[in-house]
N, C-alpha and C positions, 0 to 999 in steps of 0.2 A: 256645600262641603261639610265633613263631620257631622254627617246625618247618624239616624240610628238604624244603617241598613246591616245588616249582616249575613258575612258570608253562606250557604246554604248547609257548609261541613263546621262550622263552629258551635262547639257546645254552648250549655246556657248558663253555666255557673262560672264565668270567665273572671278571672281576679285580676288579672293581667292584659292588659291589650295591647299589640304591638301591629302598627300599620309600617309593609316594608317597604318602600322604593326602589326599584332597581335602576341605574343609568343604565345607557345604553354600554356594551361594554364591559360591561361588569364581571367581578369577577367572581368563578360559582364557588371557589373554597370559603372566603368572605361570605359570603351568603347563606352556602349551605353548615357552615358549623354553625353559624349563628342561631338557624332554625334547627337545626338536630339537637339544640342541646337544650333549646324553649321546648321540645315536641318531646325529648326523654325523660325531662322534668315536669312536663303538663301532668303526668296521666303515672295511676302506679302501672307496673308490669314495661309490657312494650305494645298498648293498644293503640299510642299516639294519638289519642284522644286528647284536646282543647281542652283539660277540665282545669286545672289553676293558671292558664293563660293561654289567650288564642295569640294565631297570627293572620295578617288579611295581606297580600300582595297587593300592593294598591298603584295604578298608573291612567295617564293622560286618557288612553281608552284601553279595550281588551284586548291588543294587539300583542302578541308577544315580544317579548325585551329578548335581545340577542346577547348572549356572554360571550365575554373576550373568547371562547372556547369553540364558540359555534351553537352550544345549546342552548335552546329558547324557552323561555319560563311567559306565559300568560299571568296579566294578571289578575286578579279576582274581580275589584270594583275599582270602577273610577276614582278619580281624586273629587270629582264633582257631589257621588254620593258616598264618599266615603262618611264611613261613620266617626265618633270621636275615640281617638287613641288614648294610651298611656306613655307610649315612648313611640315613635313616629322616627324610623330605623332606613338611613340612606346610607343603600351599597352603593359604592364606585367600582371603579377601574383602570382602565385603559384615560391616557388622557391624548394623547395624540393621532387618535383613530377614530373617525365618522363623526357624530354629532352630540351636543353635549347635554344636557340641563333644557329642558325648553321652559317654555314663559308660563307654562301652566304648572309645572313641577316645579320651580322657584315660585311661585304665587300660595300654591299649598304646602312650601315649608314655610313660609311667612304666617299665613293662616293658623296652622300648628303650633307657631312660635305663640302667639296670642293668647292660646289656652292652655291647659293646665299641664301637658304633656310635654316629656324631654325628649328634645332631639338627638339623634343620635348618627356620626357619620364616621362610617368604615372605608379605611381605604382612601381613595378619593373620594368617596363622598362629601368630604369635610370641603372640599372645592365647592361641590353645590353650594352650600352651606352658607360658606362665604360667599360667593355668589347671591344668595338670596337675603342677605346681610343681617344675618342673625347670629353670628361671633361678635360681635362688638363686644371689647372689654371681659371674655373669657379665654381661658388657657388655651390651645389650641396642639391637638398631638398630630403628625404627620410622620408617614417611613418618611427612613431616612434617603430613600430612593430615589421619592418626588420632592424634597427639600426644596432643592435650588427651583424647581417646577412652581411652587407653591410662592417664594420669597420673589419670582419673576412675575407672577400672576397674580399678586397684591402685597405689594413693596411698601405701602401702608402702614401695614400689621407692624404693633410693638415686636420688634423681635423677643421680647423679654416674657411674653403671651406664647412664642413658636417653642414649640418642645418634640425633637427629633430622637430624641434616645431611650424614651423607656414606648411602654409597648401600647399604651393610652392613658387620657385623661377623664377625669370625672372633677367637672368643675359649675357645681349648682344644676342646674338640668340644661346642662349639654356634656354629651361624654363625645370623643372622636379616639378615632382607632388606629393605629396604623396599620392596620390589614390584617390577610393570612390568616394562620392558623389563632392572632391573636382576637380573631372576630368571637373563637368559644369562650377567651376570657373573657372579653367585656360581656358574653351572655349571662356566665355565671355571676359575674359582679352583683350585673342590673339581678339576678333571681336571688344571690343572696340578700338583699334590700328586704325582698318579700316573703319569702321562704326558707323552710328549714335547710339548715346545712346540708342534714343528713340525704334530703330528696337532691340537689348540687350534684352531692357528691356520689349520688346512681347514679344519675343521669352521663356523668365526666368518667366513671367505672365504666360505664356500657360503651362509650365511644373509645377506650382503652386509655384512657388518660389518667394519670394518678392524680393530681390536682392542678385544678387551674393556677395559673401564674398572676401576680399584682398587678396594677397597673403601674408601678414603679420598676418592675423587672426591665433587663435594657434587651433593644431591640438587636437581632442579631447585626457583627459587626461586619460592614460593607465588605463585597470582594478587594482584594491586592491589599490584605492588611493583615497581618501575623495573629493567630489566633488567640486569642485571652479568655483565659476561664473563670477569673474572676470575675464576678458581676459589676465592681465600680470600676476595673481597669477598660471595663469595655462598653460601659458608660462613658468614661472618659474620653477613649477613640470616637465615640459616635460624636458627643462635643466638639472635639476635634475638629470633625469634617463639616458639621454643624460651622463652626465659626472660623472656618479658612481662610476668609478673607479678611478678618478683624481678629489675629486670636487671642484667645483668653490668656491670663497671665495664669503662673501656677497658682497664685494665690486667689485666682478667680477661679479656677477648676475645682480646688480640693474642696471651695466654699460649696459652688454647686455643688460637689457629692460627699460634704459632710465627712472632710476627714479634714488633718492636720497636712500642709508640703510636705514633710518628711514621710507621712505615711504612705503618701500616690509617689511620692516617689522613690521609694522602698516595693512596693507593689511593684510597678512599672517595672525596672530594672529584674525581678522575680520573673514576673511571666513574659516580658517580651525580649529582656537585657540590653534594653534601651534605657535614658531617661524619658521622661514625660515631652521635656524640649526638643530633646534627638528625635520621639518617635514622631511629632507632631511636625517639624522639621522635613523630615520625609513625608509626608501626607501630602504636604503644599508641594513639596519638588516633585514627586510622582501626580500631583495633578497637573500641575504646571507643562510637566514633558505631554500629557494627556491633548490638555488646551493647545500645545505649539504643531501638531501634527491631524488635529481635527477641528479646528476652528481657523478661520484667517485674520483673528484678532493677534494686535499687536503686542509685541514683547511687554511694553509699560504694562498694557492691560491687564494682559494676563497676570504680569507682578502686581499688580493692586489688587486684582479677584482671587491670589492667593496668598496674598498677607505683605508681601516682599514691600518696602519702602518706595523702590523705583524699579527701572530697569535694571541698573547696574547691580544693585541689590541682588535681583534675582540673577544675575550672568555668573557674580562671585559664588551663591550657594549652588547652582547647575553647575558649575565648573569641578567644584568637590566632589559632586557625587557623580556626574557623566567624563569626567575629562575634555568638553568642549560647551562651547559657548550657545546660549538657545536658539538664535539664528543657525548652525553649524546643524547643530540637532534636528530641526525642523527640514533643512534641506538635505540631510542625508537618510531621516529616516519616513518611509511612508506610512501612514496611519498605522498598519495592522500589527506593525512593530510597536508601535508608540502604546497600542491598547495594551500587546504584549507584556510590556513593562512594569505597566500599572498594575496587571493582574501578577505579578509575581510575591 
């Protein structure tokens, strides 16, 4: 592995090397901004020429990788002769569909971990990742989508390490992404490290984008949640749902986003005309009705997995907001109702 073979289309004055991985799965917006926005800044004009960084698709064999989409990406060279990276780049995807990470793909992020190269996982990738146990004792960014997916599939993890609300992390050499459209930020990040702003900032003009966003911007805020334009108010919601099941006190919220209680909860009331506790309040009760109508887990449960003290805890706050009791709830309303709810 990490030979010095090289692709047959990559230039010779490569400043940059990025070997991609694809899961099976995967997903091609993650992917393809990632590469459009290395391939508008490699080269001046639009020749898409390799010249200040190549990229290598690298996999188990040359068999094509199927994206959650249907379309198939080949990829260049083995993991076996892959040559040596600079950052060593795992798209995800899809996690509940066909097959995951095989033992030669976990073996060659291990391998990469060893040498001088930062790994980097989009999406689900950051699953392999851990999977291939090369997170230990760094930050870790995850949508807020696959959260609960993530915190079930390694319970482990410092949750003080798990970061679900801004858009990724860059923590020593490993960065993870939480997907999407945020795969061109973290590409600009990794190219502003090595190159001029000003080449960036073509590259992000040509794909129509005005500027990339931080890795501290927050991730857009989940469906059946009133929308917030301010960027800490919807920081905050994503926290929220982040820690439903244990929540944050206000004085643990404004810490995380660096303001004063009085200020989030001045904001809050502004854009949502809730407080912080009222809206968060609702988050657990509208999950809560969620869980009672698509899951056959029991009332307590569900009161512990959304903060409630006990049962009865949660019967009192379901009672204010539905007029009946969660038992009553569960048997009068059928799931597609119950989802209904949520998304309101």
């Amino acid at each position: 592995m990490f030979s010095d073979i090289i692709h047959p289309n990559a230039g010779t004055s490569q400043q940059l090397r990025f070997g991609i991985v694809l899961l099976p799965n995967f997903t091609l917006t993650a992917f393809s901004g990632f590469v459009d926005l290395l391939r508008l800044a490699s080269d001046e004009g639009d020749m898409s020429r390799p010249v200040r960084c190549s990229w290598t698709i690298v996999g188990e064999s040359l068999v094509p990788v199927r994206a959650s989409c249907g379309i198939q990406v080949a990829p260049w060279t083995t993991f076996e002769e892959a040559r040596a990276f600079d950052y060593v780049v795992v798209v995800g995807g899809l996690l509940h569909s066909g097959p995951s990470a095989s033992k030669a793909m976990l073996q060659f992020i291990r391998d990469a971990a060893k040498t001088s190269a930062t790994l980097v996982g989009i999406c689900t990738g950051v699953f392999a990742l851990m999977r291939a146990e090369v997170m230990d004792g760094y930050r870790i960014c995850v949508s807020w989508f696959h959260y609960w997916d993530f915190v079930e599939r390694f319970p482990a993890v410092d949750e003080r390490n798990l970061v679900a609300d801004r858009l990724f992390i860059i923590d020593r050499r490993r960065i993870t992404c939480s997907g999407g459209r945020a795969s061109i930020d973290v590409a600009a990040a990794i190219l502003l490290r090595h190159v001029d702003a000003t080449i960036v900032q073509k590259a992000l003009r040509i794909m129509l984008i005005d500027n990339a966003q931080k890795g501290n911007a927050p991730q857009p805020y989940p469906p059946g949640l009133e929308p917030a334009a301010h960027p800490k108010v919807r920081r905050a919601i994503l926290l929220m749902e982040q820690h439903i099941g244990e929540p944050l006190s206000l004085g643990e919220l404004a810490q995380r986003l660096e303001m004063s209680v009085r200020q989030i909860e001045r904001l809050f009331v502004a854009e949502t005309g809730k407080s912080p506790l009222a809206y968060g309040r609702q988050i657990r009760i509208r999950t809560a009705s969620w869980l009672l109508t698509s899951s056959d887990r029991t009332v307590a449960d569900i009161a512990s997995s959304c903060g409630f003290s006990d049962a009865s805890h949660l019967g009192r706050e379901f009672r204010k907001e539905f007029g009946e009791s969660p038992n009553a709830y569960r048997v009068a309303r059928p799931q597609s109702q119950s989802a209904a709810l949520v998304a309101t």
